[in-house]
Structure formats: C-alpha cells, structure tokens
N, CA, C and O atoms as a GROMACS GRO file, in nm:
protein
  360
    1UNK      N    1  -1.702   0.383   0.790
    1UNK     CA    2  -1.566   0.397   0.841
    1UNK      C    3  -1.469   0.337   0.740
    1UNK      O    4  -1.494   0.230   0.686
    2UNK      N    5  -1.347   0.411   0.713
    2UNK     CA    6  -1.238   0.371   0.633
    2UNK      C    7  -1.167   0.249   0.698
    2UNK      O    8  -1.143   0.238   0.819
    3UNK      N    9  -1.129   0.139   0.580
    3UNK     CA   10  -1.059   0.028   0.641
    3UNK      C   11  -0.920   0.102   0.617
    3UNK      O   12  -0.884   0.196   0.546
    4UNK      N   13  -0.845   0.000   0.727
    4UNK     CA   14  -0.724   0.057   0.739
    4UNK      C   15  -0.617   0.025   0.585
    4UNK      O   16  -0.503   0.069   0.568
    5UNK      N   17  -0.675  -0.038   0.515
    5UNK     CA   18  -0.626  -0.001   0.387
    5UNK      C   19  -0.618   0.133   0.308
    5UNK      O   20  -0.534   0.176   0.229
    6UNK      N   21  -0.750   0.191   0.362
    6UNK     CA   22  -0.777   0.266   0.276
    6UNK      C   23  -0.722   0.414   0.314
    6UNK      O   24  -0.711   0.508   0.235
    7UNK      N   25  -0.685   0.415   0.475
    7UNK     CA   26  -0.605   0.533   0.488
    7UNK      C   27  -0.501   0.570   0.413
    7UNK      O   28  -0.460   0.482   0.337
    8UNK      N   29  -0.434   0.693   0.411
    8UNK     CA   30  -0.351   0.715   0.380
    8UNK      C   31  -0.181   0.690   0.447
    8UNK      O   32  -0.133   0.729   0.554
    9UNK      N   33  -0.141   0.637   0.373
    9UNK     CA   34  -0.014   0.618   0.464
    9UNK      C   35   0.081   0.747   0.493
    9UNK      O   36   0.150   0.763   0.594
   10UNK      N   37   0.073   0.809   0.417
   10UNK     CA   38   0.159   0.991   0.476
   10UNK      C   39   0.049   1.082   0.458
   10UNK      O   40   0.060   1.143   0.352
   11UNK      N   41  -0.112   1.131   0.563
   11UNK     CA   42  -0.196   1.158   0.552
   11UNK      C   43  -0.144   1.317   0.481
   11UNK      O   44  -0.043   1.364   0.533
   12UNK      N   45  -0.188   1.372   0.405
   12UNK     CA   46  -0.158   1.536   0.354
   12UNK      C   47  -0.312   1.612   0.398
   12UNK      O   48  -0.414   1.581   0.337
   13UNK      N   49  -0.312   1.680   0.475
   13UNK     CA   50  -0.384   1.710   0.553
   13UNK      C   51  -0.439   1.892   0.550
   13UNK      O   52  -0.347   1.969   0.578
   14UNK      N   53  -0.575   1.959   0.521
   14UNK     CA   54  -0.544   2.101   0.494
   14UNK      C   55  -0.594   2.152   0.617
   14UNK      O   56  -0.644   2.078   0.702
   15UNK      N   57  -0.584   2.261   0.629
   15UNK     CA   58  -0.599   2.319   0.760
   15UNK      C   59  -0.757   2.302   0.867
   15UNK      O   60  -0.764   2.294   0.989
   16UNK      N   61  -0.874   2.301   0.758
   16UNK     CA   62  -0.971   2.266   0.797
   16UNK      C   63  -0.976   2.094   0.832
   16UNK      O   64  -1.070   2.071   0.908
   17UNK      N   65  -0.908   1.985   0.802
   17UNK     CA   66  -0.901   1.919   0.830
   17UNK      C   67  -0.845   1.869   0.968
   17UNK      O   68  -0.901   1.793   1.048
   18UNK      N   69  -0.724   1.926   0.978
   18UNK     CA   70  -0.624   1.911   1.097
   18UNK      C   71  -0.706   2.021   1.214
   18UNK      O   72  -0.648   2.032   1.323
   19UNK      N   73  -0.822   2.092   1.198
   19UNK     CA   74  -0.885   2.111   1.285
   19UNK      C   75  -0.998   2.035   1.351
   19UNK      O   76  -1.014   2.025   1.473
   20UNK      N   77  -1.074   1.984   1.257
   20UNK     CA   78  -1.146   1.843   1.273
   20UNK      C   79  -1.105   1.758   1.365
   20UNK      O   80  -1.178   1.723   1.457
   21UNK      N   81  -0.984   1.715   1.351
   21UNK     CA   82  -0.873   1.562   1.380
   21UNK      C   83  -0.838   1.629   1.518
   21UNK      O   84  -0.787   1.552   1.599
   22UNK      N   85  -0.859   1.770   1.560
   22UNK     CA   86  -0.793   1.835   1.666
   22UNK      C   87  -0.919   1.826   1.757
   22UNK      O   88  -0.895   1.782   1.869
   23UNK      N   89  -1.050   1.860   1.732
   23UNK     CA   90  -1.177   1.863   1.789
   23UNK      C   91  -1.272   1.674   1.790
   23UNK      O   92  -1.384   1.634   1.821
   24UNK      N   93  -1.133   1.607   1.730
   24UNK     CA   94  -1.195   1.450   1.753
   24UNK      C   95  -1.276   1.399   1.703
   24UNK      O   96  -1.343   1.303   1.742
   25UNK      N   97  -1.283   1.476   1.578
   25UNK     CA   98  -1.389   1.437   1.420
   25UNK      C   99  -1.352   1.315   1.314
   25UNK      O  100  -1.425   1.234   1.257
   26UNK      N  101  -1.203   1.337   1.310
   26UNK     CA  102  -1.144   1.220   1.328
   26UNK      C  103  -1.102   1.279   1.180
   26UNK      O  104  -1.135   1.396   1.163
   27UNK      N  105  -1.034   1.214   1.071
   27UNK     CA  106  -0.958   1.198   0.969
   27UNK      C  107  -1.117   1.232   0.879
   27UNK      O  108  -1.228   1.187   0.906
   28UNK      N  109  -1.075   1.332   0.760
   28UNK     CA  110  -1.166   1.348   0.650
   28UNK      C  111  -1.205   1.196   0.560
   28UNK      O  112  -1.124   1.107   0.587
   29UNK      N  113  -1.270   1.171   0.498
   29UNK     CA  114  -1.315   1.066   0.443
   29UNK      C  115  -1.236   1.042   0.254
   29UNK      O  116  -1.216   0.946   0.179
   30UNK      N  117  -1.210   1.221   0.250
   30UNK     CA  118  -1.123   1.252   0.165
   30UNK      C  119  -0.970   1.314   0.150
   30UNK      O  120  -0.964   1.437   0.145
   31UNK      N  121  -0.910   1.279   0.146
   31UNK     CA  122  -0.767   1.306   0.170
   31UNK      C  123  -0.646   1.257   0.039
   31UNK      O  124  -0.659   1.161  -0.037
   32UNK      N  125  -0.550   1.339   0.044
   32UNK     CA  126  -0.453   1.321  -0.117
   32UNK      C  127  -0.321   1.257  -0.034
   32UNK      O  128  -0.266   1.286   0.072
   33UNK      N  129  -0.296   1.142  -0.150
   33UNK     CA  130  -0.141   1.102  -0.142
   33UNK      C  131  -0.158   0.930  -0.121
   33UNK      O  132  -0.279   0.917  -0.134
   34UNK      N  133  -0.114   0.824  -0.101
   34UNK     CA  134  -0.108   0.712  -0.120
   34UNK      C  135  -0.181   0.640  -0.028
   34UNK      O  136  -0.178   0.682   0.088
   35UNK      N  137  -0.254   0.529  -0.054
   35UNK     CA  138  -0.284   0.463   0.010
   35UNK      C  139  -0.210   0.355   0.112
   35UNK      O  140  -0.116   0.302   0.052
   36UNK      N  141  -0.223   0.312   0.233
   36UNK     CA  142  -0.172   0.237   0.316
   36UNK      C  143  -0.092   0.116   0.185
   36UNK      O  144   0.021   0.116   0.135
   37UNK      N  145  -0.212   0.024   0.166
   37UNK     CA  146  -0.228  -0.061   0.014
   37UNK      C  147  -0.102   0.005  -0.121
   37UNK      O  148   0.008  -0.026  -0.167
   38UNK      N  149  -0.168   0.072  -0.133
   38UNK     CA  150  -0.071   0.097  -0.248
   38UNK      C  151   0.090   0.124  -0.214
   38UNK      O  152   0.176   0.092  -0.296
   39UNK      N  153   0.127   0.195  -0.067
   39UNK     CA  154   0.270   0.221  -0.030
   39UNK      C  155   0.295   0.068   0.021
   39UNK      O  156   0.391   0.006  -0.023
   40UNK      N  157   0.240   0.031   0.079
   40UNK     CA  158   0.280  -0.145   0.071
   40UNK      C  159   0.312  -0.240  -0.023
   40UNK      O  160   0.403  -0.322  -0.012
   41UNK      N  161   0.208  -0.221  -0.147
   41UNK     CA  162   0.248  -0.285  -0.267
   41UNK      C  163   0.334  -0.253  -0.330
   41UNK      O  164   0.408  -0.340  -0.374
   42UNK      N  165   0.362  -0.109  -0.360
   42UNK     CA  166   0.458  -0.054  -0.404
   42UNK      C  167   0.650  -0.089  -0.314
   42UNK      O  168   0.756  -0.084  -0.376
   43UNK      N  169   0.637  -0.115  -0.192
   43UNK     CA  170   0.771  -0.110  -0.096
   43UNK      C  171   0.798  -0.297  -0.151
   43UNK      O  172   0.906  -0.318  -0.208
   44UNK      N  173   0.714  -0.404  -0.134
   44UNK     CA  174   0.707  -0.551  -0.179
   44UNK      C  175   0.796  -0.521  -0.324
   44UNK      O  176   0.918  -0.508  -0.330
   45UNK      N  177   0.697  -0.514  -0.442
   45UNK     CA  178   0.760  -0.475  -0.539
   45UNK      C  179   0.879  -0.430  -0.514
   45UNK      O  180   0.962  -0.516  -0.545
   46UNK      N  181   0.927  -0.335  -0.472
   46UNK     CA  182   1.091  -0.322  -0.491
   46UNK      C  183   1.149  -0.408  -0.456
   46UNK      O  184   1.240  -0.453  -0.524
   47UNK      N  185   1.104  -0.478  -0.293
   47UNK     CA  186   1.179  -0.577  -0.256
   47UNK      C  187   1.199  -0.676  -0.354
   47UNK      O  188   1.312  -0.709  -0.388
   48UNK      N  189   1.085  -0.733  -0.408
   48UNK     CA  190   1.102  -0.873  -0.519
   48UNK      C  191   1.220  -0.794  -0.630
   48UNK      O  192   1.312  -0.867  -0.666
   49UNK      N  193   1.220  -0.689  -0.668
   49UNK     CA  194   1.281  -0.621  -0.800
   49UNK      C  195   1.461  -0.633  -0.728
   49UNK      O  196   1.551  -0.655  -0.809
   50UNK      N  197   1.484  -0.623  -0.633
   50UNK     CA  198   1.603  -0.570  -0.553
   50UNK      C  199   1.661  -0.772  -0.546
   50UNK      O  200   1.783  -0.788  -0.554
   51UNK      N  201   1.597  -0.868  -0.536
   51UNK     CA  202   1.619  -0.998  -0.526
   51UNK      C  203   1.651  -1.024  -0.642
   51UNK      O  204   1.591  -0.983  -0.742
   52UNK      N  205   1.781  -1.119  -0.641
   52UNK     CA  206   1.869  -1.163  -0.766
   52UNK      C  207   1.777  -1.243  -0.886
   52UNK      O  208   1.789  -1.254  -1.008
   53UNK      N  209   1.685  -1.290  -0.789
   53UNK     CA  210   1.592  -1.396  -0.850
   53UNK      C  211   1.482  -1.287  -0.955
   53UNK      O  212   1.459  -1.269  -1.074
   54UNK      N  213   1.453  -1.251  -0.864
   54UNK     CA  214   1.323  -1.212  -0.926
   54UNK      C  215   1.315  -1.085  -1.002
   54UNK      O  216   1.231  -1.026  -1.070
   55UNK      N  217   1.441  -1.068  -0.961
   55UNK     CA  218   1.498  -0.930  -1.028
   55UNK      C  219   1.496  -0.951  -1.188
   55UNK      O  220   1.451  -0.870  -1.269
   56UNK      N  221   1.550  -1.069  -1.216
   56UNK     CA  222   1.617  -1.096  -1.329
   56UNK      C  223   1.495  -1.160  -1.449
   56UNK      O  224   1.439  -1.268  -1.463
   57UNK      N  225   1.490  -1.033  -1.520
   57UNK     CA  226   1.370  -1.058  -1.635
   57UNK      C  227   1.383  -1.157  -1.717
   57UNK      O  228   1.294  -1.194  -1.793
   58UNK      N  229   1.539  -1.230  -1.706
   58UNK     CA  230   1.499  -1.309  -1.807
   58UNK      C  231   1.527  -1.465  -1.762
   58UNK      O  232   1.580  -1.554  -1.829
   59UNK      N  233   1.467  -1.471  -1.611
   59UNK     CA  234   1.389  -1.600  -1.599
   59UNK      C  235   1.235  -1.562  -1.606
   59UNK      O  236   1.170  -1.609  -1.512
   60UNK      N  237   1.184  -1.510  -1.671
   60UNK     CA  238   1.002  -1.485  -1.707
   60UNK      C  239   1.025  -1.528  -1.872
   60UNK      O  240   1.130  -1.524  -1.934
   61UNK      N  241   0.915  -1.562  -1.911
   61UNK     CA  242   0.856  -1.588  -2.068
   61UNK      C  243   0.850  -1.447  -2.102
   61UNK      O  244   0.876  -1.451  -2.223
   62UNK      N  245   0.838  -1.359  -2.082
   62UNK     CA  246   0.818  -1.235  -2.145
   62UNK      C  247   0.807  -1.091  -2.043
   62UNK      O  248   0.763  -1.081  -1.929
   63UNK      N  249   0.866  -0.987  -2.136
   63UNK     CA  250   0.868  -0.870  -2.019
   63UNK      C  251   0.705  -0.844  -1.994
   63UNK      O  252   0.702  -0.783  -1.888
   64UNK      N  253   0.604  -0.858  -2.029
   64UNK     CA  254   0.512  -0.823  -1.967
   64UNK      C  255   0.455  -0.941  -1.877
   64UNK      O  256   0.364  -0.907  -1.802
   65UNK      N  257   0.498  -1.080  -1.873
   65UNK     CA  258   0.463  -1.172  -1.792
   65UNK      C  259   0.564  -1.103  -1.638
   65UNK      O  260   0.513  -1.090  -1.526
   66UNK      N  261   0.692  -1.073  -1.669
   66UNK     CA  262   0.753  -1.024  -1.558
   66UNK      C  263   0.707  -0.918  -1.486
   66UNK      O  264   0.689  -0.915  -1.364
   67UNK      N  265   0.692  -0.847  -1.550
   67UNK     CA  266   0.620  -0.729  -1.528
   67UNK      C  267   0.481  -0.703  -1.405
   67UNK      O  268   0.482  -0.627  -1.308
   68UNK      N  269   0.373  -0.794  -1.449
   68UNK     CA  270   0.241  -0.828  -1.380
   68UNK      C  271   0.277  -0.924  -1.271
   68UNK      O  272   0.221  -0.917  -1.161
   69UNK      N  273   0.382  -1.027  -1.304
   69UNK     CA  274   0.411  -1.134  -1.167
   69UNK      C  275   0.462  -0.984  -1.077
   69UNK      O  276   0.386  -0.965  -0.981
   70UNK      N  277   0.544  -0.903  -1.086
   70UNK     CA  278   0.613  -0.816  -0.991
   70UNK      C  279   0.479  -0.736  -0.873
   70UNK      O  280   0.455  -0.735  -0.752
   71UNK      N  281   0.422  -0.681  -0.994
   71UNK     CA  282   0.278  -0.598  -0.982
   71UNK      C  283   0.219  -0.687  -0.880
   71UNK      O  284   0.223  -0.672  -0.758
   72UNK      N  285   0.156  -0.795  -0.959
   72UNK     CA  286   0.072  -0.879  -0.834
   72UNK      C  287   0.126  -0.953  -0.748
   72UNK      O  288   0.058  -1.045  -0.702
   73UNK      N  289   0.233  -0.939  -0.714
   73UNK     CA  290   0.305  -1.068  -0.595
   73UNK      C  291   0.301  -0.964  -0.500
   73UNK      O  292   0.270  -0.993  -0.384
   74UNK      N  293   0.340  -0.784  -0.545
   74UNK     CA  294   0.358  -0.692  -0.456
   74UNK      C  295   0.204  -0.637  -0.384
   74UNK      O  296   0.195  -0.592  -0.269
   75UNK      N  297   0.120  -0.648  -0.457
   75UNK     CA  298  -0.026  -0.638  -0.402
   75UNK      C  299  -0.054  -0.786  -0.317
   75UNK      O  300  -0.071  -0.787  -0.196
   76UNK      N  301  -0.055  -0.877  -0.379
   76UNK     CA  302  -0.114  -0.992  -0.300
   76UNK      C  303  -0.006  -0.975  -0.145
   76UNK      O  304  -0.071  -1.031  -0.056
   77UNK      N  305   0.116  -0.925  -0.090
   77UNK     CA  306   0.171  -0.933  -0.028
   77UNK      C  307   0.160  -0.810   0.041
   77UNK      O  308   0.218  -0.803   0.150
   78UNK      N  309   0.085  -0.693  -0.009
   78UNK     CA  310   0.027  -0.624   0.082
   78UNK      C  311  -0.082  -0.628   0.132
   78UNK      O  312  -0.114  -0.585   0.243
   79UNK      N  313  -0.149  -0.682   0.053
   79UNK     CA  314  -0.316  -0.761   0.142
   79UNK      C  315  -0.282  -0.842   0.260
   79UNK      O  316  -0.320  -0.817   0.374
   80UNK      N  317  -0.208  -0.943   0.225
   80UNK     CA  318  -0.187  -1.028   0.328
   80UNK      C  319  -0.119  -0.930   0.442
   80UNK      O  320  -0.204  -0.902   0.526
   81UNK      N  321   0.009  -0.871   0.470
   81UNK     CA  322   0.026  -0.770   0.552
   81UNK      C  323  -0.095  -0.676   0.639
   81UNK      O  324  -0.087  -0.655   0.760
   82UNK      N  325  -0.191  -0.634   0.562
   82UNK     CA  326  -0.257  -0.566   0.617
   82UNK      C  327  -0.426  -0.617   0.673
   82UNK      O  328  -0.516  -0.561   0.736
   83UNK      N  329  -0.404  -0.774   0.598
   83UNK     CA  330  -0.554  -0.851   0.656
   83UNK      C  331  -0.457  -0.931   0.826
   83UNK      O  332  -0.531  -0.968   0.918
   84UNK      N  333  -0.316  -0.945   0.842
   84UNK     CA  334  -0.315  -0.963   0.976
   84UNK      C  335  -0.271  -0.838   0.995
   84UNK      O  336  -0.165  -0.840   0.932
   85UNK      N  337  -0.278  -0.773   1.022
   85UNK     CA  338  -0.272  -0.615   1.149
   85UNK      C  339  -0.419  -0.605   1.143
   85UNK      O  340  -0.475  -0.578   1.249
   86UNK      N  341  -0.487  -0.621   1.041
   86UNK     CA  342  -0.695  -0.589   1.097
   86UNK      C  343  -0.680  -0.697   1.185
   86UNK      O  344  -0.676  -0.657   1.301
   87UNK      N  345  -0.667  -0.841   1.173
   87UNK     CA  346  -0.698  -0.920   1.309
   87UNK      C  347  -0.576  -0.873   1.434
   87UNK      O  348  -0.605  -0.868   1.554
   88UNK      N  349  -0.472  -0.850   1.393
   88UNK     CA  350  -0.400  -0.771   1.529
   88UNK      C  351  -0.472  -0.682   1.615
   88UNK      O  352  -0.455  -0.666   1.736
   89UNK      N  353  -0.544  -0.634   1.549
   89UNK     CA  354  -0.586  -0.520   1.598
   89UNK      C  355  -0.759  -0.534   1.659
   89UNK      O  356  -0.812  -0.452   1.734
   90UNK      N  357  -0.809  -0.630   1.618
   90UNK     CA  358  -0.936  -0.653   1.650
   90UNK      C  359  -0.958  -0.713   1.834
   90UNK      O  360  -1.070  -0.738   1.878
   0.00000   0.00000   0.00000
C-alpha cells in the first residue's frame, strides 16, 4: 500500500483507471504528476523564498549554500507536515 506521501496530490488519472477507483480497486500503484511530498516541499519553499528573511540571498555564505538551505528546510517541513496527518489519521 502507498504511503500517503507517495500519492499524488492532483491524481491524473486514465480512463481504465478511473474505472478501477469506480469498481473499489482503489487508486493505480502508478500514476503521473506530483507527489503529495514534493507539492508540499515545493509550496514551504516558496513560503521561506516569499519571507524577507530568508528570501534575501545575501544573508547565506554563498548562492548555492542558499539555495540547498531553501531546498531542504522545504522538504524537512513537508515530512514533518505529513508524518502528523499519518498519526492524525491512524
């Protein structure tokens, strides 16, 4: 079974599929377009980018130190998001 990370967050769905999901087969195991995870990390990231602070590249040592802090503050902050909704939900 797919963790809820691993769904898709805007499922794109083909016709044989959405018949499946209709007969209670449930969601294909394969499916196109973003992950829960990745549209989370990706929405964080903007937020930090959109903040005066963190926006501003040149409180970092270097554009690629800025760069990876953005990257991983926006992943580590979608893990955490989505490890409490698995216990919400348990």
């Amino acid at each position: 079974m797919l963790k809820n990370k691993d769904l898709p967050v805007y499922p794109i769905i083909n016709e044989e599929q959405a018949i499946a999901i209709n007969e209670g087969q449930g969601l294909a195991k394969q499916f196109s377009g973003l992950t829960k995870r990745e549209e989370f990390a990706l929405r964080f990231a903007t937020a930090l980018l959109s903040n005066s602070v963190m926006g501003d590249s040149d409180l970092h040592g270097s554009a690629e130190e800025y760069k990876t802090n953005i990257v991983v503050a926006g992943i580590e902050f979608a893990d955490v998001l989505l490890e409490y909704l698995e216990r919400k939900s348990d």
